[in-house]
C-alpha positions in Angstrom: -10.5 12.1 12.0 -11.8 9.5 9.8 -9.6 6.7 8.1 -10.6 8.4 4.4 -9.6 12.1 6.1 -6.6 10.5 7.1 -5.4 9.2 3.4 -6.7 12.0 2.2 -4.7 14.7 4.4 -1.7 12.1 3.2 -1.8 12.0 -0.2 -2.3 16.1 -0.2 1.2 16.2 2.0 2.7 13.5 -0.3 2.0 15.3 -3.5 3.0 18.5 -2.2 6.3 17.2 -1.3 6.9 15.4 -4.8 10.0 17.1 -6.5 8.4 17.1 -10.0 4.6 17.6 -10.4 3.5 15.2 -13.2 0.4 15.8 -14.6 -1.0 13.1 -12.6 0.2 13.9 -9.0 -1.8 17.3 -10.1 -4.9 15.6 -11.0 -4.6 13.8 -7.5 -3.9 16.5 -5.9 -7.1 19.1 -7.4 -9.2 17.0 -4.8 -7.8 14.3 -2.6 -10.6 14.0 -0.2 -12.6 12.3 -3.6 -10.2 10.7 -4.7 -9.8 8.6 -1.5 -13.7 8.2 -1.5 -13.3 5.3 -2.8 -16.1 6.1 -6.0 -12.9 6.8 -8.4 -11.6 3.3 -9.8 -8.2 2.8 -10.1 -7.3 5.4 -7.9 -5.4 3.4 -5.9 -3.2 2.3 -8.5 -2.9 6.1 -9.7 -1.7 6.7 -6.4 1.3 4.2 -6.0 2.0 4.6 -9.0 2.7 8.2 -9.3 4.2 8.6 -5.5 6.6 5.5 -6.2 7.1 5.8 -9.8 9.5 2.6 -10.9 9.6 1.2 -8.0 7.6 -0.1 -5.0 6.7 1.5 -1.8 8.9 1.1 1.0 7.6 -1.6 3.5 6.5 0.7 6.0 4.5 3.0 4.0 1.8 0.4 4.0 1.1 1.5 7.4 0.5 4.4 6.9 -3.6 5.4 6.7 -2.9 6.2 2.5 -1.0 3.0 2.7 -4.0 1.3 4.2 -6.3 2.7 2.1 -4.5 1.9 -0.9 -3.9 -1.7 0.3 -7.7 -2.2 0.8 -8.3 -2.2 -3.0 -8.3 -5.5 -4.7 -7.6 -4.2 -8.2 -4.3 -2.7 -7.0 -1.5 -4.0 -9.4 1.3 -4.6 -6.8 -0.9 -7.5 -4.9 0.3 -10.1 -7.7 3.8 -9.1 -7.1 6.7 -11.4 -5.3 8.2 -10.2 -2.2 11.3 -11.4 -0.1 10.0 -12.4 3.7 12.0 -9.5 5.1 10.0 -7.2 3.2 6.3 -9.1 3.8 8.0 -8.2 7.7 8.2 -4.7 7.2 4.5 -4.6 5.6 3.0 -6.4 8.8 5.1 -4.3 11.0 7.0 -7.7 12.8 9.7 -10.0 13.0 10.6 -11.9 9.7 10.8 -15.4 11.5 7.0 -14.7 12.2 6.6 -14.5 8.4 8.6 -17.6 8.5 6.4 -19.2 10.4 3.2 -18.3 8.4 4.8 -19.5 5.4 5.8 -22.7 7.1 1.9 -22.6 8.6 1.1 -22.1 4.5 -1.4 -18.9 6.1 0.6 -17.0 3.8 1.2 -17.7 -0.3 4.9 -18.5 0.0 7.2 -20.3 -2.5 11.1 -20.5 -3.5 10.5 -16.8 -5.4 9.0 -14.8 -2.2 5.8 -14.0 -0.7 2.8 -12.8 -2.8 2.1 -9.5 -1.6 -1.9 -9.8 -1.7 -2.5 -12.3 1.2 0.1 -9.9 3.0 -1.8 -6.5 2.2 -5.2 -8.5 3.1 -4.1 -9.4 6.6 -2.5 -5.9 7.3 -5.9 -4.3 6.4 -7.5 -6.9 8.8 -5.0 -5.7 11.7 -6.4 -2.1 10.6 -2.6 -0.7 11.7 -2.5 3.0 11.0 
């Protein structure tokens, strides 16, 4: 199975299991195998947006082969975004006092109002965890 097969069986078991079928998660869900082709632009954004409407994805759905793919897109909204240490850990998928550490090694964007979540989805798409 290839890493776009992968997001694509995903998203189509994600939008299944929405409990309200917005007129988006629809439209994803006529043809998710295109949509994670990568020729639709801001699908990735479309995605996040309607499976974790108001909110961010948990930490560990990053991992996931959608989460991945979704991660891989440099116009996706949430990279500008703040995020405690604890949760740049759960991205990476290890110990917050590593994160600590990159901060403190300045290999990760760190200041006093968290991590910025780019730099983090950039190096968990170079570990290629799925």
């Amino acid at each position: 199975m290839t890493k776009q097969t992968a997001a694509a069986e995903q998203l189509a078991n994600e939008l299944a299991a929405l409990p309200h079928q917005t007129s988006a998660a629809k439209t994803l869900a006529r043809d998710p195998e295109r949509i994670t082709s990568g020729k639709i632009g801001g699908a990735a954004n479309a995605i996040v947006g309607v499976l974790f409407p108001g909110r961010t994805a948990p930490p560990e759905w990053w991992r996931t082969p959608l989460g991945l793919w979704c991660a891989s897109d440099p116009t996706l909204g949430v990279r500008s975004l703040r995020i405690k240490q604890v949760t740049a850990a759960g991205i990476l998928g290890i110990a917050p006092g590593s994160v600590a550490v990159m901060c403190h090694r300045e290999t990760l964007d760190c200041t006093s109002d968290g991590v910025l979540m780019g730099p983090v989805l950039d190096r968990l798409v170079e570990r290629g965890v799925a």
